[in-house]
N, C-alpha and C positions, 0 to 999 in steps of 0.2 A: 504493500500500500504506500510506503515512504516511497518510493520509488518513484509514483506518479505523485506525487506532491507539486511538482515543483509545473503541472499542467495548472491547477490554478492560478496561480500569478499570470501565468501566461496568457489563460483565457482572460483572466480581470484586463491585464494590459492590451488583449486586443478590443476588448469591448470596447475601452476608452479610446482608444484610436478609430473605432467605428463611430464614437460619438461627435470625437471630431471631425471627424469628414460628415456627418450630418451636418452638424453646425456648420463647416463651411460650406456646403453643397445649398444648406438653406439663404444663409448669410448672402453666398454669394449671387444668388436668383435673387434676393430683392435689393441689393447694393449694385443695383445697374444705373447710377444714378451720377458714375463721376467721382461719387467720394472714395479712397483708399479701400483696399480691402482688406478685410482679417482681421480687423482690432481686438476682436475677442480673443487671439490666444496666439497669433504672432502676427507683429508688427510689419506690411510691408509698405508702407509708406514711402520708403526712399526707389523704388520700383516702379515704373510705367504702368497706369490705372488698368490698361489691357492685360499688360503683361502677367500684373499680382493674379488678376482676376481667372486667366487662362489656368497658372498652375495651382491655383486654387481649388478651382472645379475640374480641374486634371486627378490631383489628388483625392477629392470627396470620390469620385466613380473608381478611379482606381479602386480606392482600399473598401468601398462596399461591393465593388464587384469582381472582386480578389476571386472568388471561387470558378467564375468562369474564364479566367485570363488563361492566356499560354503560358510558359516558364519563360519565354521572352516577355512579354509585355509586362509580368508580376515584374519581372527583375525593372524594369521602367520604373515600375511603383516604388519597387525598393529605394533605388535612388534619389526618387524624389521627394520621399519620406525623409532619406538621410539628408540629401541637401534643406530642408525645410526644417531637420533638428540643428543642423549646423547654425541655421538663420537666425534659431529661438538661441541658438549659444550666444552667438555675437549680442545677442539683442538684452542677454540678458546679464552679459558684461557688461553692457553698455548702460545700464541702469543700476549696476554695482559702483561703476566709476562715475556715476551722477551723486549717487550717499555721499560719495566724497565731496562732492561741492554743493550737498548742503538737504537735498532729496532725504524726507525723513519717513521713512516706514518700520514698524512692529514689526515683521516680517522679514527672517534673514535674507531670503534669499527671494527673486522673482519668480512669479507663476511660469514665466519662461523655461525658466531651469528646467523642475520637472517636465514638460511640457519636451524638453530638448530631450532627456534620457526614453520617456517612453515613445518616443518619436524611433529615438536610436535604438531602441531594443525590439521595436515591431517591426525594422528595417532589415537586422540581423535575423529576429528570430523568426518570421513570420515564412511556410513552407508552400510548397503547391497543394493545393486542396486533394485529396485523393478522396474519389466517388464511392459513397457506404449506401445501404439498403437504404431508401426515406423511411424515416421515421418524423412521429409530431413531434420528441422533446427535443430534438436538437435546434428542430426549428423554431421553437415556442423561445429559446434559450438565448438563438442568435436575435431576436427583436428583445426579449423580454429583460435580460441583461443591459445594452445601453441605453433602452430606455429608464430604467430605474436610476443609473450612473448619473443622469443627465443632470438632474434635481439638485446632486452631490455636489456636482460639476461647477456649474450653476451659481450656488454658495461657495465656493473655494474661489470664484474669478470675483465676486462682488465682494467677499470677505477681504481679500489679498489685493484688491484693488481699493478699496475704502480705504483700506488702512495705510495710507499713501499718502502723504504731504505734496502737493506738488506746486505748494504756493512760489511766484515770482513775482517781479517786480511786472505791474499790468496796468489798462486802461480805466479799469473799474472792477467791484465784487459784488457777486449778485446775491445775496442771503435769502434761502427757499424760508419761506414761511410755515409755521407749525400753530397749533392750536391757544386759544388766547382761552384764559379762565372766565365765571362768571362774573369776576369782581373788576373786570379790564385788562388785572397782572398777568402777561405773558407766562407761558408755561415753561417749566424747567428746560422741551426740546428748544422753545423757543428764541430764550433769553439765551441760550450758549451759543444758538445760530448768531445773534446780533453780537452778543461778546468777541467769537471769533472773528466777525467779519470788521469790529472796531479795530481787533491787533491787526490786521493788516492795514487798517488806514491811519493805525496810529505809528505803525513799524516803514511806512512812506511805500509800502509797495503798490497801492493804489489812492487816488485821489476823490474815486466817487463809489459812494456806495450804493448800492438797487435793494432796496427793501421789496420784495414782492412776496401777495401774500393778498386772503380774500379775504369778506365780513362773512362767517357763517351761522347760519341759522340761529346758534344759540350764543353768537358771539356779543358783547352789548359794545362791542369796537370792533372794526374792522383789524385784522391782522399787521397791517402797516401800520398802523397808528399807531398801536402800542409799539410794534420795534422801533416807528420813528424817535417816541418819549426815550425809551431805553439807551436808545444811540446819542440820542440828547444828553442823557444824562451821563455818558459814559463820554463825554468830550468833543463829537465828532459838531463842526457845524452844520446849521441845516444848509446851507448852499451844497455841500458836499453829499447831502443825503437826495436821493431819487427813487419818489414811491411809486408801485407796480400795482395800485390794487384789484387791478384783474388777473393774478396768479393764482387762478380758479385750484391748479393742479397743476405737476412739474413740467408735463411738458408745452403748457399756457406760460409759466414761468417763463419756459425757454422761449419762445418762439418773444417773446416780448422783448426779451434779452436781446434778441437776435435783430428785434424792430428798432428799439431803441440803438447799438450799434450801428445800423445804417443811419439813424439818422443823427449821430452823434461822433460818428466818425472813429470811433472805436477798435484796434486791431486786436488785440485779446481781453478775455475777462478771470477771473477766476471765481468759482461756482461752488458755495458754502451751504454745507449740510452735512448730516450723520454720513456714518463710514457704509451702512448698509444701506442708503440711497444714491450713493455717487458713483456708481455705473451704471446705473441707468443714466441717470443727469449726463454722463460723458455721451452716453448714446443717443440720446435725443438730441443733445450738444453740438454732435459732428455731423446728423443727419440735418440738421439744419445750417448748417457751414461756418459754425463758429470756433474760433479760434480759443479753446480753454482749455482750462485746469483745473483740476477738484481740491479743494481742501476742507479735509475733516474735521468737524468743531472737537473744542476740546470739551469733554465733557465735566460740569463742576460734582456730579455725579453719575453711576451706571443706570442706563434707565430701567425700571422694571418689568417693560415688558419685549427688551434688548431682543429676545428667543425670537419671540411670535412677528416684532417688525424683521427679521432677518428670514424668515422663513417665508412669510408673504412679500419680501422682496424679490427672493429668488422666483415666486413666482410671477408676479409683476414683470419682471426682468425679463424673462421668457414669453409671456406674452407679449409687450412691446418690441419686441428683437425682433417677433415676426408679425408686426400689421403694418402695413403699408402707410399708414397712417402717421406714423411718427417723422415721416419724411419732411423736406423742406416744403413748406404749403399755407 
């Protein structure tokens, strides 16, 4: 039985390379749009929009359709898997030697890394399919497996990406709005949005801040109001402060961002909220064509219901990844 042990890991690693070629196969059918491809799990932005996009969807058919290739064509795949973990390596040196100049994340290493090893070991280890009687479990196993992975997945790119500093010196900071109490005081997620987004305008890395944010239902102030008072009180002038308050939800947030920049003449922003909403925010971000950065508030305590916003982010995140709808519009 030890003997086949070591078939697990292997099937886990190929599932997850199934997932990824999902995701990119998906990704790249509605990223026909001009903007870069692959953000979610390696970076080709320094690459021709065609060019990402071809071996992109080269790879996704590839390695889901591993079982019917020749022993030439797999080997194509191989290669392009290996080159594609090489890409995640450079890429993810390349954000070890940013730490150095000042890039702060929890997180030792980049999602890249991993991302490079099991690239490299489904390259090495992955065999020509050899044809077995059909049976249902195997087939129940090969869908049933990355889909389950996927959710995992999911939470590890928005965890490992939240938790990312990537504040610079910018145009302006756009602070996402959170829930205002019955008594008017800003809530705890609130008031750390506005805190954080004072230290960068009090640290000069930007000069205007975007409060956005809506009145809801039970609110007895609209959402910017109260972050206006707060920012108030925390030093910032009102000339420096510019309220949103049609930031219904984040991606009204962004596209207002987005409004505001054109007419304001803006070439970057940086985009403040918790650690488990800022990949999405990046991805609404870029599908809208703005040039940004996420920085994650600091929090003055952990919030209580940390689990349950982090679990319905990841599904959020999934949902928005694929509706057409988050596009530039």
């Amino acid at each position: 039985m030890l003997g086949h042990l070591w078939r697990v890991p292997v099937a886990i690693g190929v599932a997850l390379v199934d997932v990824l070629a999902v995701v990119t196969l998906v990704n790249s059918g509605l990223e026909m749009t001009g903007r870069p491809a692959g953000w979610f799990w390696v970076d080709l932005r320094s690459l021709p929009d065609g060019f990402a996009q071809t071996l992109l969807i080269a790879f996704g058919i590839g390695v889901l359709g591993r079982r019917w290739w020749s022993t030439g064509v797999l080997d194509g795949v191989r290669a392009l898997a290996a080159w594609l973990a090489v890409w995640c390596f450079l890429d993810a040196q390349r954000i070890m030697m940013l730490a150095d100049k000042g890039l702060a994340s929890t997180f030792v290493i980049p999602m890249s890394l991993p991302t490079a090893l099991l690239l490299l070991a489904w390259a090495v280890g992955i065999r020509p399919h050899v044809p077995r009687p059909a049976t249902w479990r195997p087939r129940l196993l090969a869908v049933a497996v990355p889909s389950l992975l996927l959710i995992p997945a999911l939470l590890a790119h928005a965890l490992v990406f939240g938790e990312t500093d990537y504040r610079r010196a910018a145009d302006a900071a756009v602070v996402f709005g959170a829930r205002v109490h019955r008594d008017g005081a800003p809530s705890l997620s609130l008031a750390d949005r506005v805190r954080t987004g004072v230290e960068l305008y009090h640290a000069g890395l930007v000069r205007t801040l975007v409060l956005s944010g809506a009145h809801g239902d039970d609110e007895p102030i609209c959402e910017t109001e109260a972050m206006r008072r707060l920012a108030l009180e925390m030093g910032v002038p009102e000339e420096a402060l510019v309220l949103d308050p049609d930031g219904r939800n984040t991606l009204a947030t962004v596209r207002n961002a987005r409004d505001l920049s054109r007419e304001r003449g803006w070439r970057s922003l940086l985009l403040v909220s918790h650690d488990w909403h800022l990949a999405r925010i990046k991805l609404f971000g870029e599908r809208q064509g703005l040039r940004c950065y996420t920085v994650p508030v600091r929090e003055s305590r952990p919030l209580t219901r940390y689990r349950f916003l982090v679990a319905r982010e990841a599904a959020a995140l999934l949902y928005y990844w694929l509706h057409p709808g988050t596009f530039a519009g």
